[in-house]
mmCIF file of the N, C-alpha and C atoms, coordinates in Angstrom:
data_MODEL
# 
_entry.id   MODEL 
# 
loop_
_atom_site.group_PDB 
_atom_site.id 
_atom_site.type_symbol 
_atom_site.label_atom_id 
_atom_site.label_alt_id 
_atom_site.label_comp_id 
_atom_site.label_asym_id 
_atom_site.label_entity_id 
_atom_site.label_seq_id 
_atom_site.pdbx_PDB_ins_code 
_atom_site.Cartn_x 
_atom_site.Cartn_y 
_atom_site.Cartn_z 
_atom_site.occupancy 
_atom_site.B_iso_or_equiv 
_atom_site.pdbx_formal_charge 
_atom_site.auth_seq_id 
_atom_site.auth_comp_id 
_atom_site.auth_asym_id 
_atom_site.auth_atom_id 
_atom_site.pdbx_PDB_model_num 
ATOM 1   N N  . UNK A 1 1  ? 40.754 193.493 260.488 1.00 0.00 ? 1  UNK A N  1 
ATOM 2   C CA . UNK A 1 1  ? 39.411 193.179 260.899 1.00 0.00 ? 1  UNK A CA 1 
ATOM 3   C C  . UNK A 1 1  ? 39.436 191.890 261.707 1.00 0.00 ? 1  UNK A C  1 
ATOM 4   N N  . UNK A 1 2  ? 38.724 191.925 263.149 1.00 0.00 ? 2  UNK A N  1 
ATOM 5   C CA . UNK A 1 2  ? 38.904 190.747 263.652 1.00 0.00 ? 2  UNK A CA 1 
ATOM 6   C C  . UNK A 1 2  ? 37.410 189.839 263.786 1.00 0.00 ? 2  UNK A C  1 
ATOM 7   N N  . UNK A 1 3  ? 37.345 188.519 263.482 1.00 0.00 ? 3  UNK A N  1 
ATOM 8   C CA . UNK A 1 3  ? 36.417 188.121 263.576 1.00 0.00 ? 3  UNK A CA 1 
ATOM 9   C C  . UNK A 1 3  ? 35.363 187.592 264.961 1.00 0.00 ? 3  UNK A C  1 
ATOM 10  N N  . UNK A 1 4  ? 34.145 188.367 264.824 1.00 0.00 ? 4  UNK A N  1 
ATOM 11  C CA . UNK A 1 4  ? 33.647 188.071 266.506 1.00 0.00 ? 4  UNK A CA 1 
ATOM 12  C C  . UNK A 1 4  ? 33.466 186.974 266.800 1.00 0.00 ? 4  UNK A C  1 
ATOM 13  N N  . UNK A 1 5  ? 33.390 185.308 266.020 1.00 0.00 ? 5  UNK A N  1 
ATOM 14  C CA . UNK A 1 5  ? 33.905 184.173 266.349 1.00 0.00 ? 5  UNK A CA 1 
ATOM 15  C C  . UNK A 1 5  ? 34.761 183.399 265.573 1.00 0.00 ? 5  UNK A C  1 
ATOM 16  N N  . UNK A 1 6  ? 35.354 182.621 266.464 1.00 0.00 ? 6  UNK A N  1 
ATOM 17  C CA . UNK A 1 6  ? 36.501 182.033 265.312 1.00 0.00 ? 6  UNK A CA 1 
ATOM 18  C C  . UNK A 1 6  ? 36.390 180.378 264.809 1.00 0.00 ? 6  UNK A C  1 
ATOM 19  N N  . UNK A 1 7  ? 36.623 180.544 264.028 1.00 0.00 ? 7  UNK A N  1 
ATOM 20  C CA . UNK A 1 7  ? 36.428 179.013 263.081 1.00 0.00 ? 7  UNK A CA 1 
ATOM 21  C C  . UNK A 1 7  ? 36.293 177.981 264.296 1.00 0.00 ? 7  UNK A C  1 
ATOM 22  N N  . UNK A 1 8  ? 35.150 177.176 263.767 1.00 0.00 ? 8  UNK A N  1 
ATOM 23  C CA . UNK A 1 8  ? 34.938 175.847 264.525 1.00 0.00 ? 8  UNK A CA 1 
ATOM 24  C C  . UNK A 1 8  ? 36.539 174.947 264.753 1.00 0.00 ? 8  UNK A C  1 
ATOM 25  N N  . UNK A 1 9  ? 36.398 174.140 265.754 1.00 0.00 ? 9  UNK A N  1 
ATOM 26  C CA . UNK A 1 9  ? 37.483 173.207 265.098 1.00 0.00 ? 9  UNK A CA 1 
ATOM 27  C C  . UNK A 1 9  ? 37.143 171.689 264.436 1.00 0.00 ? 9  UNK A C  1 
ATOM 28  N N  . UNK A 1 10 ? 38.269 171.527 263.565 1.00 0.00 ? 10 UNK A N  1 
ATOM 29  C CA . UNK A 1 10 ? 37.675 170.441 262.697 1.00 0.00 ? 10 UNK A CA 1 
ATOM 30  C C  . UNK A 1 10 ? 37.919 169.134 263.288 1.00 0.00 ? 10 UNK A C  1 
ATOM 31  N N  . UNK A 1 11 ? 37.030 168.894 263.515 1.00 0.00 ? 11 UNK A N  1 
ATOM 32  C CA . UNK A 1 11 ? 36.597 167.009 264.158 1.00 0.00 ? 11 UNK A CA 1 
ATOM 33  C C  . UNK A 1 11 ? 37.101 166.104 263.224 1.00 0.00 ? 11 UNK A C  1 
ATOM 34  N N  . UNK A 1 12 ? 37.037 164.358 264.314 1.00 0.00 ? 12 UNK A N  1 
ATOM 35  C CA . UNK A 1 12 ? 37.675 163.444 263.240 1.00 0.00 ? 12 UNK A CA 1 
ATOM 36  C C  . UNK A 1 12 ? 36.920 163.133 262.307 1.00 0.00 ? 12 UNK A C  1 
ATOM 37  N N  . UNK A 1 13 ? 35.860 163.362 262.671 1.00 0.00 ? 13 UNK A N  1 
ATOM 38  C CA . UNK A 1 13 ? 34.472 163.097 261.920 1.00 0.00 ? 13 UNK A CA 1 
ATOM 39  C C  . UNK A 1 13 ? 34.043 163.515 260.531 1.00 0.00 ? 13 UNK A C  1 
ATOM 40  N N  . UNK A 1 14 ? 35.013 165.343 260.005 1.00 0.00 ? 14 UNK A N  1 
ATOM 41  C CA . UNK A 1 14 ? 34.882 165.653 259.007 1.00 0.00 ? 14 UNK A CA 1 
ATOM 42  C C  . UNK A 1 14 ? 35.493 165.584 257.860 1.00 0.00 ? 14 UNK A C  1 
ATOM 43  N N  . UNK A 1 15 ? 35.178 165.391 256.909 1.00 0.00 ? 15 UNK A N  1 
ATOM 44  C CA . UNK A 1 15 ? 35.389 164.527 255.633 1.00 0.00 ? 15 UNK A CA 1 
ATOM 45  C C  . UNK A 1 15 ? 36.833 165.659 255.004 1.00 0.00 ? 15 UNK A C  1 
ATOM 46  N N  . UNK A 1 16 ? 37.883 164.870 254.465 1.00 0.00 ? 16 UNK A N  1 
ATOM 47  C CA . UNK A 1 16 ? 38.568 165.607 253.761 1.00 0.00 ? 16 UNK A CA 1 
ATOM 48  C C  . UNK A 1 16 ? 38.020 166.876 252.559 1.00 0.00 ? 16 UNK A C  1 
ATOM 49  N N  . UNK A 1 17 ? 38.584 167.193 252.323 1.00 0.00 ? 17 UNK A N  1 
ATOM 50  C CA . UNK A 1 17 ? 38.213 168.502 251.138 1.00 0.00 ? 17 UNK A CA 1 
ATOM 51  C C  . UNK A 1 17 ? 38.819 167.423 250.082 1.00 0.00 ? 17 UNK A C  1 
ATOM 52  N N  . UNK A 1 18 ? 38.383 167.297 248.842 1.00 0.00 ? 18 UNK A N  1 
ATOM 53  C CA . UNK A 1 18 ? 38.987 166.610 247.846 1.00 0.00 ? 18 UNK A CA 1 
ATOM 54  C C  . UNK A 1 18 ? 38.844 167.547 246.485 1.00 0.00 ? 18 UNK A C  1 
ATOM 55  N N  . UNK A 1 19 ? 39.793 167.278 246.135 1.00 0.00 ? 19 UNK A N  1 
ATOM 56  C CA . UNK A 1 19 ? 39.999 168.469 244.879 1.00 0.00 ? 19 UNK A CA 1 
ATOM 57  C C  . UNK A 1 19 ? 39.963 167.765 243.935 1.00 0.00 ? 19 UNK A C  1 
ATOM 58  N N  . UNK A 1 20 ? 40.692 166.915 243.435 1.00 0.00 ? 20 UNK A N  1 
ATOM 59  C CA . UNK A 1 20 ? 40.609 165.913 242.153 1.00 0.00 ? 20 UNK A CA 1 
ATOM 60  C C  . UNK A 1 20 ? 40.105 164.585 242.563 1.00 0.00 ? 20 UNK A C  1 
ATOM 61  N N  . UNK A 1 21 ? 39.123 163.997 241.511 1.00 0.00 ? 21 UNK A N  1 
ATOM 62  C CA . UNK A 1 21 ? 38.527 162.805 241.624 1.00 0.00 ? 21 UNK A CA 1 
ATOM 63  C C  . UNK A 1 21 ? 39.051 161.893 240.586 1.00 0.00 ? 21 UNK A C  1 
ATOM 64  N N  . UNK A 1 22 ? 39.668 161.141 240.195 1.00 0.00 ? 22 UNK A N  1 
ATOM 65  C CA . UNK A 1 22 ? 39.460 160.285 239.073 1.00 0.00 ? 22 UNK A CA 1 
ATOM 66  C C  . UNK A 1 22 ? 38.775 158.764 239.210 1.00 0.00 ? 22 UNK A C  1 
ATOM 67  N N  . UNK A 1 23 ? 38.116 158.631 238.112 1.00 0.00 ? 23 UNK A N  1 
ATOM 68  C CA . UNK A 1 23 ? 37.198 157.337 238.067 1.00 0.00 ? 23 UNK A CA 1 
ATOM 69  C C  . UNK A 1 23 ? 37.736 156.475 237.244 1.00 0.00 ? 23 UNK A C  1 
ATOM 70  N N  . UNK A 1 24 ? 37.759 155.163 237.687 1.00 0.00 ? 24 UNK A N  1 
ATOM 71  C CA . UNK A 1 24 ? 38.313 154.107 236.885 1.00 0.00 ? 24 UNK A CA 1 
ATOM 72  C C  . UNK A 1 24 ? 37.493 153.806 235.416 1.00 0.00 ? 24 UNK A C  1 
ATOM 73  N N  . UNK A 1 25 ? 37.728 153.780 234.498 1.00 0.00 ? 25 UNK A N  1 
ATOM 74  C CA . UNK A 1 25 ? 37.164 153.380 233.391 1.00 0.00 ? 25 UNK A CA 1 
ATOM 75  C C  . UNK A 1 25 ? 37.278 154.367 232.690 1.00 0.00 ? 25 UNK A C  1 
ATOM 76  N N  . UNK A 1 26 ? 37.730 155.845 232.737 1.00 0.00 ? 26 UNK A N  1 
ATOM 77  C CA . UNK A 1 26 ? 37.740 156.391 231.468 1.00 0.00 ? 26 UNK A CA 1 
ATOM 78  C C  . UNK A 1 26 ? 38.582 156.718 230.715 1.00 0.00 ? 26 UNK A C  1 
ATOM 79  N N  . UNK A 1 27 ? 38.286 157.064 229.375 1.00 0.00 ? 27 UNK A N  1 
ATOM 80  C CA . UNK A 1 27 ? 39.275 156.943 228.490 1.00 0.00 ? 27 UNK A CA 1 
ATOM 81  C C  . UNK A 1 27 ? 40.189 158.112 228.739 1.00 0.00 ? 27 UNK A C  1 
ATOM 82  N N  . UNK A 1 28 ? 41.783 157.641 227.799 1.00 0.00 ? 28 UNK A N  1 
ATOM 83  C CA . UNK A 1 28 ? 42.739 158.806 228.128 1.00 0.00 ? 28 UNK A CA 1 
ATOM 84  C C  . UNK A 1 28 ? 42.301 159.913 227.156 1.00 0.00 ? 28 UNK A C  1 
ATOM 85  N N  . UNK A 1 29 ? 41.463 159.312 225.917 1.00 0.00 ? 29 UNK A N  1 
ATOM 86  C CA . UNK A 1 29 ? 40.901 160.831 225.283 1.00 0.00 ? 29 UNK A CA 1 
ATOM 87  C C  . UNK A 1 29 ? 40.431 161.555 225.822 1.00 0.00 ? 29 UNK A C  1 
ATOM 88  N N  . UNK A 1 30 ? 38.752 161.102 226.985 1.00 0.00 ? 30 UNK A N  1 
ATOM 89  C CA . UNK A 1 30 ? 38.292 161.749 227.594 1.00 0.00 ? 30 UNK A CA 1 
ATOM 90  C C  . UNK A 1 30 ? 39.758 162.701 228.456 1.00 0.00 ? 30 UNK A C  1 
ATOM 91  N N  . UNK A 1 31 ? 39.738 161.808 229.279 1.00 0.00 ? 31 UNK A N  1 
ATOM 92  C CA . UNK A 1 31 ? 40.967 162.898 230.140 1.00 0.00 ? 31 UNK A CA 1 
ATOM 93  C C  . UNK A 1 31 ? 41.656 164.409 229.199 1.00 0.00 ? 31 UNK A C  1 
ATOM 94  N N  . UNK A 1 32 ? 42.450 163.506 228.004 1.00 0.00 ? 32 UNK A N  1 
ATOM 95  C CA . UNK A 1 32 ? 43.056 164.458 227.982 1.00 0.00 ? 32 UNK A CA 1 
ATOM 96  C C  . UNK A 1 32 ? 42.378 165.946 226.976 1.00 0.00 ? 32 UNK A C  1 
ATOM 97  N N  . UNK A 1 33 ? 41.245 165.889 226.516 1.00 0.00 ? 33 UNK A N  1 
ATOM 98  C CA . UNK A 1 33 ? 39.923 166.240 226.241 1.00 0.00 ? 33 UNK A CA 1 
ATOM 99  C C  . UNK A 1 33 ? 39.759 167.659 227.737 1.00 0.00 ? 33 UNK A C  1 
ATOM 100 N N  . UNK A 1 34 ? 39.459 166.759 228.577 1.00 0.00 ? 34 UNK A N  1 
ATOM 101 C CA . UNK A 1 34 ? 39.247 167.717 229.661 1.00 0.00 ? 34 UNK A CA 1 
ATOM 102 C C  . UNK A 1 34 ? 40.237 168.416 230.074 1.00 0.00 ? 34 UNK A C  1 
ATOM 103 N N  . UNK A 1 35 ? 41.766 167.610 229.576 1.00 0.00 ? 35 UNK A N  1 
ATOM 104 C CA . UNK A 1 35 ? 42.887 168.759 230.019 1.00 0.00 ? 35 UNK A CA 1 
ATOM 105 C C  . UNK A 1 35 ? 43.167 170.096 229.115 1.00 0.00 ? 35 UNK A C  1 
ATOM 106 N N  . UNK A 1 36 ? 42.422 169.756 227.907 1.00 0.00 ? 36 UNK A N  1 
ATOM 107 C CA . UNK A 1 36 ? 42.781 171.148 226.881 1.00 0.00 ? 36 UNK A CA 1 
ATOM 108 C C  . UNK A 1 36 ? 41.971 171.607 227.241 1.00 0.00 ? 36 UNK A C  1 
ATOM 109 N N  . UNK A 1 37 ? 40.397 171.696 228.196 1.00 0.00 ? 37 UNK A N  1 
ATOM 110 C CA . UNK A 1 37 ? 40.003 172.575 227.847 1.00 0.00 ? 37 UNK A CA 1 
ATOM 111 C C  . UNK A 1 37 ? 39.792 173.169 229.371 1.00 0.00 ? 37 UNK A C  1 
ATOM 112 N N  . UNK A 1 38 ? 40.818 172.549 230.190 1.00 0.00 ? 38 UNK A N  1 
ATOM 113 C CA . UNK A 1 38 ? 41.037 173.401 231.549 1.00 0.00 ? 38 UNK A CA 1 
ATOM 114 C C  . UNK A 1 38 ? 42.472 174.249 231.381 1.00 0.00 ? 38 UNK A C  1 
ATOM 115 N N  . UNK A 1 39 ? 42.963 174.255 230.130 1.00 0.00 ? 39 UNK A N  1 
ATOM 116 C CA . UNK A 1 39 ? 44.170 174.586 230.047 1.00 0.00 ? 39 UNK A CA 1 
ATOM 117 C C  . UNK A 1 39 ? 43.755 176.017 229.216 1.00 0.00 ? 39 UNK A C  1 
ATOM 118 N N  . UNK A 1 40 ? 42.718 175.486 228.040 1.00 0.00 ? 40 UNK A N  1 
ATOM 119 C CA . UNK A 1 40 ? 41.980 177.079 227.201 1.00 0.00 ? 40 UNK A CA 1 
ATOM 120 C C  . UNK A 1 40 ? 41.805 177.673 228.291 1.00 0.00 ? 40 UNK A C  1 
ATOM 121 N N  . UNK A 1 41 ? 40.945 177.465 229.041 1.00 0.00 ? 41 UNK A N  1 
ATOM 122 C CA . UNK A 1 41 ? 40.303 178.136 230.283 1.00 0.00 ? 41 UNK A CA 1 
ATOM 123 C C  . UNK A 1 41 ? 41.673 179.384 230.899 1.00 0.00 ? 41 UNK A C  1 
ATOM 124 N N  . UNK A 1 42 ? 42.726 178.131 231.533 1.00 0.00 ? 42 UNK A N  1 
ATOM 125 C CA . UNK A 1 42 ? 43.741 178.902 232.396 1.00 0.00 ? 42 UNK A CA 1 
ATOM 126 C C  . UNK A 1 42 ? 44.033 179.903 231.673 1.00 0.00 ? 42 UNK A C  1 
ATOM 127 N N  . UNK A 1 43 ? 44.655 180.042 230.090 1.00 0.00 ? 43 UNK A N  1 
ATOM 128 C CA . UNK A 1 43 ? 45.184 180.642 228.972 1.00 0.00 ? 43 UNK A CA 1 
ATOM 129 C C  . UNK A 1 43 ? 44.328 181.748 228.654 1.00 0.00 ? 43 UNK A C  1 
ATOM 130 N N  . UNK A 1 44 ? 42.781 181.750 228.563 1.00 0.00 ? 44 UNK A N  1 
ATOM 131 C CA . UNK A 1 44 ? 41.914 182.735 228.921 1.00 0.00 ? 44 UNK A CA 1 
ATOM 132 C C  . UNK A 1 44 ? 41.992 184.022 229.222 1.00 0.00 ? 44 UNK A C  1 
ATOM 133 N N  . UNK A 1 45 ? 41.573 183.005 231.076 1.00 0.00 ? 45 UNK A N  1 
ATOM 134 C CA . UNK A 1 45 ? 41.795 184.116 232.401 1.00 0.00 ? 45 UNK A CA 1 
ATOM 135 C C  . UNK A 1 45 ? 43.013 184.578 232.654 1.00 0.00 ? 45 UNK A C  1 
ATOM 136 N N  . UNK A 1 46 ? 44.450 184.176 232.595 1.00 0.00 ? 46 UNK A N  1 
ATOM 137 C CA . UNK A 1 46 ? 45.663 185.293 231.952 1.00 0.00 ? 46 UNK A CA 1 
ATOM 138 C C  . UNK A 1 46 ? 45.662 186.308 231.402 1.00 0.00 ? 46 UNK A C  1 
ATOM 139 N N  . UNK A 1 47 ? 45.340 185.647 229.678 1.00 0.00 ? 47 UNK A N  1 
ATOM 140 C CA . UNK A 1 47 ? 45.403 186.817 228.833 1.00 0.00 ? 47 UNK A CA 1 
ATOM 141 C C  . UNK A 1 47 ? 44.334 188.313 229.388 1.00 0.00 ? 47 UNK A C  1 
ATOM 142 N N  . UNK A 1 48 ? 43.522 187.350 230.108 1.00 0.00 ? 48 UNK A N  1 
ATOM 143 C CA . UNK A 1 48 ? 42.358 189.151 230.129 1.00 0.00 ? 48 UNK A CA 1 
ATOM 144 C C  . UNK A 1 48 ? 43.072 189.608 231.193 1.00 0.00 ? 48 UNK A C  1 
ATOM 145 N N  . UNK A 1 49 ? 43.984 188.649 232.239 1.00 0.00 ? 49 UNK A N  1 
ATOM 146 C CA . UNK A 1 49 ? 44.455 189.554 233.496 1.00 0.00 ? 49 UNK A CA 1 
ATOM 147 C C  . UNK A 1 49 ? 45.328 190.389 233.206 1.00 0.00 ? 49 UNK A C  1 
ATOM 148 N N  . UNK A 1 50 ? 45.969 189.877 231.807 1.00 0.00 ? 50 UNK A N  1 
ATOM 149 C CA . UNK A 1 50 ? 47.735 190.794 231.290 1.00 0.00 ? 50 UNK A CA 1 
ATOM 150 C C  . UNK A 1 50 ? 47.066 191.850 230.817 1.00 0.00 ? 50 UNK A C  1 
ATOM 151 N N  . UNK A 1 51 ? 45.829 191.767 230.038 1.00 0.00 ? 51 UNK A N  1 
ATOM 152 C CA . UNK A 1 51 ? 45.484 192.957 229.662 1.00 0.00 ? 51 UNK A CA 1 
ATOM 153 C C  . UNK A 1 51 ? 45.064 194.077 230.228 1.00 0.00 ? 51 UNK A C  1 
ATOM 154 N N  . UNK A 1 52 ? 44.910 193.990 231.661 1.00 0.00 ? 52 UNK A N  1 
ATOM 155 C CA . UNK A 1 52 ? 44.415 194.653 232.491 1.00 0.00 ? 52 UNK A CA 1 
ATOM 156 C C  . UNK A 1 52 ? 45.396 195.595 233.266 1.00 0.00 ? 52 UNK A C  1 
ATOM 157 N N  . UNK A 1 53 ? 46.561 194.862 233.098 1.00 0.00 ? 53 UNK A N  1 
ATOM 158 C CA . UNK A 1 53 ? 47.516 195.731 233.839 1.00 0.00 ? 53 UNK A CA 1 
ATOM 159 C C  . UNK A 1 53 ? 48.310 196.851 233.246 1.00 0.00 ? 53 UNK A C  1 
ATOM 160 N N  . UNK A 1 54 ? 48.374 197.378 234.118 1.00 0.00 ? 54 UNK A N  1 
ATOM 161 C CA . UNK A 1 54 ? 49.251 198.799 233.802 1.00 0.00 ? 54 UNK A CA 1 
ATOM 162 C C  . UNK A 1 54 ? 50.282 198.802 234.016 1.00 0.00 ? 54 UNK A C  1 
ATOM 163 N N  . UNK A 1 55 ? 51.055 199.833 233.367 1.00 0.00 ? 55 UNK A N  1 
ATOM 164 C CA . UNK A 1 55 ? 52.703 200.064 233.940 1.00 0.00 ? 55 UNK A CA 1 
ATOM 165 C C  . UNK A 1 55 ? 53.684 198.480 233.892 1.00 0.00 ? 55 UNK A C  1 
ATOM 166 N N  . UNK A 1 56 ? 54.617 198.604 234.601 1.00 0.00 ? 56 UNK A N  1 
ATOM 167 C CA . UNK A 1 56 ? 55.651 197.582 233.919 1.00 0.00 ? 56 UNK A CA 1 
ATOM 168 C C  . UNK A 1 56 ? 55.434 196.952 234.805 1.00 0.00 ? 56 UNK A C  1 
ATOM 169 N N  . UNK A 1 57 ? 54.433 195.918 235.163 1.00 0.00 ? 57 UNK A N  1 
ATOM 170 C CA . UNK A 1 57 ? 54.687 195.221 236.550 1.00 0.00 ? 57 UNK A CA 1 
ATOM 171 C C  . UNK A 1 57 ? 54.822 193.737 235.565 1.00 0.00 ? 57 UNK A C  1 
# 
């Protein structure tokens, strides 16, 4: 499928994409708090994907 226009181009002007933020002041509980429960999360969406599949892949 080809698209009938194609992506702008990106100027100096536009802001990076930023994926991770960290802020000074918080605790390593907090942090690591938020890492178990982006990690339940990942562990999750796996298990329902393994369950989904068929055959020996």
């Amino acid at each position: 499928m080809v698209k009938p226009t194609p992506n702008p181009p990106r100027g100096t002007n536009t802001p990076p994409t930023v994926l991770f933020t960290l802020i000074d002041g918080i605790s390593t509980e907090d942090l690591l708090v938020n890492l178990t429960e982006t990690l339940a999360c990942a562990h999750a969406l796996t298990c329902d994907f393994a369950f989904d599949l068929e055959g020996s892949r």
